[in-house]
VOGU-3710 file (C-alpha; in Angstrom, 3 decimals, decimal comma):
1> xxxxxxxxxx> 129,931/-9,839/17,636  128,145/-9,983/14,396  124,704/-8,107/15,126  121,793/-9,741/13,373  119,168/-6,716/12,593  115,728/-7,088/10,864  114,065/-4,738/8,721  112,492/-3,082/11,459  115,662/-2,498/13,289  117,157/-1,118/10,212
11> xxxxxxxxxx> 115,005/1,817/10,060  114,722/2,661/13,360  118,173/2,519/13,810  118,871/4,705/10,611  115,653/7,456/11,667  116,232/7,530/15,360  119,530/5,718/16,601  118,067/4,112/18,502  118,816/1,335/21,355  117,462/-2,013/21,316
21> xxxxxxxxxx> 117,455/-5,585/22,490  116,434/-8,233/19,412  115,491/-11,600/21,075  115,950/-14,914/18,754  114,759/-18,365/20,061  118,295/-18,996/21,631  119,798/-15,774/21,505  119,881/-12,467/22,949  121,443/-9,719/20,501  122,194/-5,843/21,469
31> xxxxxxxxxx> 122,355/-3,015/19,509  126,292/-1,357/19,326  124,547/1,846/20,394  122,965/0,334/23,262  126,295/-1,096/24,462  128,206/2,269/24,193  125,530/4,266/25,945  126,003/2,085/28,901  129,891/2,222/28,513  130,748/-0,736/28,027
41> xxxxxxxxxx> 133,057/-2,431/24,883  131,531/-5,943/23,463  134,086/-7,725/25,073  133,498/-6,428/28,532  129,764/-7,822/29,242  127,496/-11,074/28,575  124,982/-10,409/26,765  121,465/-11,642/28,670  119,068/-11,213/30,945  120,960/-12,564/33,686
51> xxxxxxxxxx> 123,734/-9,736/33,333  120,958/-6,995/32,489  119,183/-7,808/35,822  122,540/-8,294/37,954  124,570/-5,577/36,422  122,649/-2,798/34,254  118,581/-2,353/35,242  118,245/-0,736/38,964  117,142/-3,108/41,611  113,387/-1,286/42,268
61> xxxxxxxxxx> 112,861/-1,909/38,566  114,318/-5,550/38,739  111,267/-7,719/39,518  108,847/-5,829/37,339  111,211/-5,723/34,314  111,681/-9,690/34,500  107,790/-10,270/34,718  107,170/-8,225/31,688  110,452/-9,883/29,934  109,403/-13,439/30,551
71> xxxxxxxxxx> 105,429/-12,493/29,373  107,003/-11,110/26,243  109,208/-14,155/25,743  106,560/-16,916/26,530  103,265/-15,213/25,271  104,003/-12,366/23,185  102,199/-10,056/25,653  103,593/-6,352/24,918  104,888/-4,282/27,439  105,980/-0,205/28,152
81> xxxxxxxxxx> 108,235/0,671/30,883  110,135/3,583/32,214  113,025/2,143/33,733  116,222/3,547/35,711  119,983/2,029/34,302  122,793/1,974/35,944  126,284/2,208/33,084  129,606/1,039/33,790  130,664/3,745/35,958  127,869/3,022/38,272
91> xxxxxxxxxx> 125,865/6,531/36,833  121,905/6,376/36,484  120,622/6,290/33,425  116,717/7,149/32,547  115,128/5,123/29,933  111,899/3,923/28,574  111,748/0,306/27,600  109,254/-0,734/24,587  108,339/-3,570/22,634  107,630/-3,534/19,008
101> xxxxxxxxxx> 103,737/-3,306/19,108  104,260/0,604/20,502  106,551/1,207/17,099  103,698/-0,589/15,079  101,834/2,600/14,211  105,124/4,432/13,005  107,152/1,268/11,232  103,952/-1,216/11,013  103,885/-4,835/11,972  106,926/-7,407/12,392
111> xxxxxxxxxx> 106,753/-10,437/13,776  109,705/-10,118/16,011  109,646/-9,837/20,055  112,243/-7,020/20,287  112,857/-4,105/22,822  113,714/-0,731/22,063  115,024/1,605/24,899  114,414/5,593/24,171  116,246/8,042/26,500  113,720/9,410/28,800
121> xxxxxxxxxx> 113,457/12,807/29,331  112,049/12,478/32,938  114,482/11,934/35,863  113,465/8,581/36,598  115,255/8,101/39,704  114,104/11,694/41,576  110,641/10,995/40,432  110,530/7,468/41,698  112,323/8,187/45,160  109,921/10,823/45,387
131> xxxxxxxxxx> 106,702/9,492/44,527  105,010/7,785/47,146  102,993/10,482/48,324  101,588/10,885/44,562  101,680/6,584/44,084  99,267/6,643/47,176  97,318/9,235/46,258  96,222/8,198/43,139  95,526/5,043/44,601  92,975/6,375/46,864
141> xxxxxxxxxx> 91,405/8,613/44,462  90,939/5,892/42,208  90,210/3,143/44,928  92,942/1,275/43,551  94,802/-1,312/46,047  97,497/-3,586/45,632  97,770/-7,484/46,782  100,450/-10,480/46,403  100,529/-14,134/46,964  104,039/-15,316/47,650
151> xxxxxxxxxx> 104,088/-19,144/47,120  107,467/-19,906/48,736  106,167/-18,276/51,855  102,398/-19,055/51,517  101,457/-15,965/52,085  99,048/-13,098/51,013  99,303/-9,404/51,544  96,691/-6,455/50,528  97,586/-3,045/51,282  94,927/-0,675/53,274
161> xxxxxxxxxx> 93,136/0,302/50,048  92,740/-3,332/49,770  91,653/-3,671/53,135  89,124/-0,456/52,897  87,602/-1,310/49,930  86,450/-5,115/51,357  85,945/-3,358/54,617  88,761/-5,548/57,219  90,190/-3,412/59,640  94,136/-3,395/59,468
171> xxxxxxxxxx> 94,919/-6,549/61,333  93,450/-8,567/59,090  95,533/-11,403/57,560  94,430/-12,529/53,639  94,870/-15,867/53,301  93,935/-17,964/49,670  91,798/-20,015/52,142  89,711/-17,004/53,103  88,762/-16,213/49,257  85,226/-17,871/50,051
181> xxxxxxxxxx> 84,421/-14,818/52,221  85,181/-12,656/49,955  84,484/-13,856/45,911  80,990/-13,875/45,795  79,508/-17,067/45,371  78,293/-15,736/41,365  82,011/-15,367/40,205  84,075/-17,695/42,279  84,823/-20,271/39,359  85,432/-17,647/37,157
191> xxxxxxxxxx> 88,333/-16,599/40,376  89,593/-19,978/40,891  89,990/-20,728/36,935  91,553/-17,395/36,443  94,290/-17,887/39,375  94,804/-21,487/38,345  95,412/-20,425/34,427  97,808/-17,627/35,952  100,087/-19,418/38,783  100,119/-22,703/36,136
201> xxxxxxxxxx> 100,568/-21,499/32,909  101,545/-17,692/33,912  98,490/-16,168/31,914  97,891/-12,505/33,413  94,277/-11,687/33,912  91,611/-8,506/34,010  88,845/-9,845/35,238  85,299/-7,754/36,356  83,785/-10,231/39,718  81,223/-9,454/42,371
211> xxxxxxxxxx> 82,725/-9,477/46,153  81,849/-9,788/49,618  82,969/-6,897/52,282  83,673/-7,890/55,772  80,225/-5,649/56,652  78,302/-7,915/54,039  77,791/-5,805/51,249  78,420/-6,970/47,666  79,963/-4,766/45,353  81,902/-4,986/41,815
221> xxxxxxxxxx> 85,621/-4,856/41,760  88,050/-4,957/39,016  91,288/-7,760/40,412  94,046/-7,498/37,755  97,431/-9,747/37,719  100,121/-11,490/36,494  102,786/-13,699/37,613  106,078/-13,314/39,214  109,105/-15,002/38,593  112,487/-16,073/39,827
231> xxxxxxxxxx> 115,661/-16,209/37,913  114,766/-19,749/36,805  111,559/-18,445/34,934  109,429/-20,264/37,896  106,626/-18,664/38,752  106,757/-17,951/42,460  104,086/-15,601/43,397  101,449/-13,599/41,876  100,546/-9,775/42,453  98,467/-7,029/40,887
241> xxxxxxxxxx> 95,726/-4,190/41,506  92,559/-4,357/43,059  90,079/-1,694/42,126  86,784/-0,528/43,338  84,415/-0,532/40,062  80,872/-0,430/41,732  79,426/2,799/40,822  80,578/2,526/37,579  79,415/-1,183/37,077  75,652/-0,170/38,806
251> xxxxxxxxxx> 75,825/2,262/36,336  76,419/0,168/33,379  73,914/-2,036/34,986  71,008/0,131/34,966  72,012/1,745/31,442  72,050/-1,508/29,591  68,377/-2,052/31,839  67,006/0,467/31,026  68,089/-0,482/26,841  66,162/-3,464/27,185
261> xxxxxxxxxx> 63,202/-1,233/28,268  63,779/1,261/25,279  63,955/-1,765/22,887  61,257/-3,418/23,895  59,247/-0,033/24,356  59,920/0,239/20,385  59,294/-3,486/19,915  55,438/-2,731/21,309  54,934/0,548/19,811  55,691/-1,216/16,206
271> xxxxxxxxxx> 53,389/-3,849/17,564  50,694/-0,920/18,089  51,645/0,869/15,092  51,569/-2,300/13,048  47,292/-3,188/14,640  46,412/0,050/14,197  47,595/0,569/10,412  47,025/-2,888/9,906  44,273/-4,759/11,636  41,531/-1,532/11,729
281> xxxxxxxxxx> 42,141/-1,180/8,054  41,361/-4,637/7,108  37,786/-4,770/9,200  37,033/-1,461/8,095  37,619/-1,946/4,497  35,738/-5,568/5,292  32,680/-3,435/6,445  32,821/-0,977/3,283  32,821/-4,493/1,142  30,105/-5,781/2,666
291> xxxxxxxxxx> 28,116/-2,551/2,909  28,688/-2,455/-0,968  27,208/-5,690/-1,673  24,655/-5,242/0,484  23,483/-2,420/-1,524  23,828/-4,098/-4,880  22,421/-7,404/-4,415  18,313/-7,569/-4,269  17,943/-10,935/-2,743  16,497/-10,467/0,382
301> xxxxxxxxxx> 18,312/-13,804/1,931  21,505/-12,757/0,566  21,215/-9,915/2,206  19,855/-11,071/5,726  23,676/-12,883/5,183  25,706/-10,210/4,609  24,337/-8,433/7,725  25,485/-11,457/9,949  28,731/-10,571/7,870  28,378/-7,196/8,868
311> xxxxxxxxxx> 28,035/-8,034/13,065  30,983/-10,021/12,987  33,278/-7,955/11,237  31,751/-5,132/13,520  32,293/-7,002/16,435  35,799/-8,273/15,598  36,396/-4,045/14,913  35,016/-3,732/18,585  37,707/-6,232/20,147  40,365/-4,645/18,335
321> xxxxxxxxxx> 39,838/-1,157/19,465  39,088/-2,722/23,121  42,327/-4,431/23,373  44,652/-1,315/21,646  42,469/0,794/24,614  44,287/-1,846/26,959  47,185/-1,022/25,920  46,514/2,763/25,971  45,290/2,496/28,972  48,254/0,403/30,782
331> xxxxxxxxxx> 50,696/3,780/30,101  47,223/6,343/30,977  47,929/4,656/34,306  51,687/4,845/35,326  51,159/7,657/36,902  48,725/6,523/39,569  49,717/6,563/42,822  51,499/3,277/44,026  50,797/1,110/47,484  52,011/-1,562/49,854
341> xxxxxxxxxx> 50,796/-4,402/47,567  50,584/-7,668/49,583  51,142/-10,813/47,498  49,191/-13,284/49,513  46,245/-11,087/48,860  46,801/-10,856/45,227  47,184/-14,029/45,144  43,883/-14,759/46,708  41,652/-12,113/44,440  43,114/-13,625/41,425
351> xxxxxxxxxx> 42,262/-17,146/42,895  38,874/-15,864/43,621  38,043/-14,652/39,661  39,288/-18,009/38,301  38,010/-20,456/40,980  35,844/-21,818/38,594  38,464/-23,158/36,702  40,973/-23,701/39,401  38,543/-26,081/40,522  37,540/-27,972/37,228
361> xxxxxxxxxx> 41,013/-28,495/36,703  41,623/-29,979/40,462  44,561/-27,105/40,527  46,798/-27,124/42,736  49,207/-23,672/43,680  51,782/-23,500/46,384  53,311/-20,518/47,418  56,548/-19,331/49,422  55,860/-15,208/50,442  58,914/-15,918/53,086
371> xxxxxxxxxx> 61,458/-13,483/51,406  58,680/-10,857/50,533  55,711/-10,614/51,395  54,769/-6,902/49,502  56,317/-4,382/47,010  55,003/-1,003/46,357  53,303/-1,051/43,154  49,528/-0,194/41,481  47,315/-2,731/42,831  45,215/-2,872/39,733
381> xxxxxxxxxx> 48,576/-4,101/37,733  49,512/-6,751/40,570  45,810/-7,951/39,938  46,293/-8,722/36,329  49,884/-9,720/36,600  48,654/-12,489/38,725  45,248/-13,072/36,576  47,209/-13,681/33,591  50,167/-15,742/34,677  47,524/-17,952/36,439
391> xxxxxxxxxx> 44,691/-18,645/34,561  47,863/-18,847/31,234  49,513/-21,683/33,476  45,940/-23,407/33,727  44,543/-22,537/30,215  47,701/-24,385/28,836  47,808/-27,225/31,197  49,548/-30,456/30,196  46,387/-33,073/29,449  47,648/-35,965/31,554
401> xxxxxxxxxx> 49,341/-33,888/34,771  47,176/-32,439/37,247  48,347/-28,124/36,921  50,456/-27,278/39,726  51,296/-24,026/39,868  54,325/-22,890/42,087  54,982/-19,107/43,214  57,750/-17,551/45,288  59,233/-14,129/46,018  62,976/-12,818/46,850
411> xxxxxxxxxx> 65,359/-10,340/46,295  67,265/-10,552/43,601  71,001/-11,755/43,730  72,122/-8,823/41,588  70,499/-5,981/42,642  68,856/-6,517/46,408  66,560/-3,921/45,969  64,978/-4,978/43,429  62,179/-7,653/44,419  61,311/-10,737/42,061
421> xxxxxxxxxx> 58,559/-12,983/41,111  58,422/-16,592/39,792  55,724/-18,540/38,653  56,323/-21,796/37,830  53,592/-24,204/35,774  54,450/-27,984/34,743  51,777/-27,242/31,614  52,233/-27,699/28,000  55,512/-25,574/27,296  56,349/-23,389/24,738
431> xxxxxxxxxx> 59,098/-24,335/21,865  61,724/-21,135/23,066  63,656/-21,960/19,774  60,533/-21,303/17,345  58,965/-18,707/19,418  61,283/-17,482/21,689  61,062/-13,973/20,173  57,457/-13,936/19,761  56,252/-15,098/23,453  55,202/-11,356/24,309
441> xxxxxxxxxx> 54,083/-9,494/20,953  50,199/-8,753/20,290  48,370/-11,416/18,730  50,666/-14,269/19,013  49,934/-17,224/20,096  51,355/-20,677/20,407  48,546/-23,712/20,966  45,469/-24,174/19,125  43,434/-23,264/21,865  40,354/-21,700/20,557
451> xxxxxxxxxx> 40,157/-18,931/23,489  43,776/-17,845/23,297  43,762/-13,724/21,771  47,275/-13,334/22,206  46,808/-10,307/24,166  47,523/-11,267/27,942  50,802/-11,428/27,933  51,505/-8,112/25,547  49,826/-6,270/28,438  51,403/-8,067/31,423
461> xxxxxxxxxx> 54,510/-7,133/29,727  53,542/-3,769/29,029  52,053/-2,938/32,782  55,742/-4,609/34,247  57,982/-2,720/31,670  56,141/1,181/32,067  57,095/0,872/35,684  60,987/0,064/35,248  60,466/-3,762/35,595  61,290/-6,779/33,336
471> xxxxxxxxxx> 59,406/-10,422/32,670  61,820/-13,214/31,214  60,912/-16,913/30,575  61,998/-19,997/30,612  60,322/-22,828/29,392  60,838/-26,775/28,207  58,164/-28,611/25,355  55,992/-31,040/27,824  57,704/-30,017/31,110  56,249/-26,304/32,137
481> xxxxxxx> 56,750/-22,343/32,047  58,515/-20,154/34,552  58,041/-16,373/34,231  60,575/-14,669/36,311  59,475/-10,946/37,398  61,511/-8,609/38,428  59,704/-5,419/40,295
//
């Protein structure tokens, strides 16, 4: 049989006499040295898959080998092996199988879907007979089960690591009906598209998702997979590894958290940096100006006018230095000791200090304290959380709708120990496209009201952040603000 060899093959058969299998789009082709190392003459086998699986590979390395063979064939996915042969006088033969993408670094890129076999030097067969005890030990140090749906039978299995990590006791029978016990709610389209796009189309999957134990706990797990076929390239079944990922996903959690808070820790201290180098320089080279003049001109009027100059550049100075003192002040008092903070009572202080305009503005507020009713925080901070957010959502009310302001309070669906706030307002709205990245700096502001400083919500922000929290928001032009809180 004339042997059609590519570049590729060429060299590695030259460098390393090596064994391979070059696929075509109709053809299978083997290499001459691949033939005589299983014993056989060209004459004497058909050269396929069929006869590789029925005659050469051993049968525990059957199923697997197909699975990777028909994922190489139909979507180029790469695959590495160690595999046990059996030769023409029925002797075992230890190999590991490769495609071309693990020769890549050493011969560089061809498009070509070849396999290579290399001798192994491990005895495959002794190591695989004899590796249960190490298969299942790794598997519970790494909290790494197995599962399979067979879809001639309609049936699922898990293995006990399976079973431990979601918490069912050893009787329990998996079902695809059961998934909505255990795919948290979160992820479960992401689970049903991924298992759809596999047993369809035979697209393997690695996929990070948030379960449900039997005991009710959510944690992360890491559900791998790929298909299974039959010897008509059907796709009967699906199986894979199921890993428990949560302490290394919380972890990841809090680390990219606790980025935020360094970046937007930065973000305000350029914001300070920027006031203090900037702002106090300008009003106190304003009042050297004006001190100047004042001594040069003799006109006693024009004089009398620079002074009221002079008091409100002095006084502007005074508001600047009050509000960077704010901010001081909001990490001077971290450290104070924290307290069961109720937020009906808050609530009602806050109410109290702005009743004047709650009540000019017929303001309504509903609240929902159901979930939680307190968190352990300082008192003073809740106070001017709630201050700010409230008398904001009224300031900024919408000038046909009456301001109705909604609060609630629950735990948060991806961390339950961590307690949230929302505060919803149906006011003006801020344009999230133009200002999105402005909402919290010092001295921004978005409506031409003539009372707005731009300070309130720098130093909500701050007093939220320097005690591990974070403050996101939502808003629509015309429709309202929501400022979700997260303790």
């Amino acid at each position: 049989m004339q042997l059609k060899i590519n570049a590729l093959n060429k060299q590695v058969i030259t460098n390393n006499k090596l064994c391979y299998w070059e696929l075509t789009q109709n053809k299978s082709y083997w290499s001459s040295a691949f033939i005589t190392n299983l014993g056989y003459c060209v004459d004497e086998l058909s050269i396929g898959l069929d006869f590789f699986l029925d005659n050469i590979i051993h049968p525990d390395f059957k199923q697997t080998f197909r699975d990777n063979f028909y994922n190489l064939v139909r979507y180029n996915i790469a695959f590495k092996q160690n595999i046990l042969l059996i030769n023409k006088n029925k002797e075992q033969l230890d190999y590991v199988c490769t495609t071309d993408d693990a020769l890549d670094l050493i011969y560089g890129k061809e498009n070509s879907n070849n396999i290579y076999f290399f001798k192994s030097k491990i005895n495959t067969h002794e190591k695989v007979r004899g590796s249960n005890f190490y298969y299942l030990e790794t598997a519970d140090m790494t909290s790494t089960g197995s599962w399979y749906v067979d879809f001639e039978n309609k049936k699922s299995y898990w293995d006990n690591i399976t079973r431990r990590i979601l918490e069912y006791p050893d009787d329990f029978i998996p079902s695809v009906k059961k998934i909505d016990k255990v795919i948290n709610l979160k992820h479960k389209s992401l689970v049903l598209q991924t298992f759809y796009e596999c047993s369809k189309f035979g697209k393997p999957f690695d996929i990070e998702i948030l379960v449900n134990t039997a005991k009710n706990r959510k944690i992360w797990a890491r559900a791998k997979g790929k298909p299974v076929f039959d010897k008509g390239k059907n796709i009967i079944g699906l199986r894979g590894v199921f890993q428990d990922i949560d302490d290394r996903k919380q972890n990841e959690i809090k680390i990219e958290r606790a980025a935020r808070v360094v970046k937007s820790q930065n973000s305000r201290l350029f914001n300070f940096a920027h006031i203090v180098s900037h702002n106090l320089r300008s009003h106190t080279s304003n009042l050297s100006l004006i001190l100047q003049m004042i001594n040069e001109v003799n006109d006693i009027n024009e004089k009398l006018e620079l002074l009221d100059n002079l008091t409100e550049v002095s006084d502007s100075l005074n508001s600047t230095i009050n509000h960077l003192n704010e901010v001081v002040t909001v990490h001077s008092s971290v450290k104070e000791p924290r307290e069961i903070v109720r937020f009906d009572e808050t609530l009602n202080r806050a109410c109290v200090s702005i009743s004047q305009m709650i009540a000019s503005n017929k303001a309504s507020i509903i609240t929902d304290f159901s979930a939680v009713e307190s968190v352990k925080y300082i008192p003073a901070y809740m106070d001017s959380i709630f201050l700010n957010l409230l008398s904001n959502a009224i300031k900024y009310r919408d000038e046909i709708r009456i301001p109705k302001i909604e609060i609630k309070t629950y735990y948060s669906p991806d961390d339950e120990s961590r307690i949230c706030l929302k505060i919803k307002d149906n006011g003006k709205g801020i344009d999230l496209d133009k200002f999105g990245d402005k909402i919290f700096g010092m001295y921004k502001t978005f409506h031409y009201n003539k009372d707005a400083t731009g300070i309130g919500l720098f130093i909500t922000k701050n007093q939220i952040e320097s005690l591990n929290g974070t403050i996101e928001v939502e808003s629509k032009v015309n429709e309202g603000t929501t400022f979700l809180i997260t303790f």
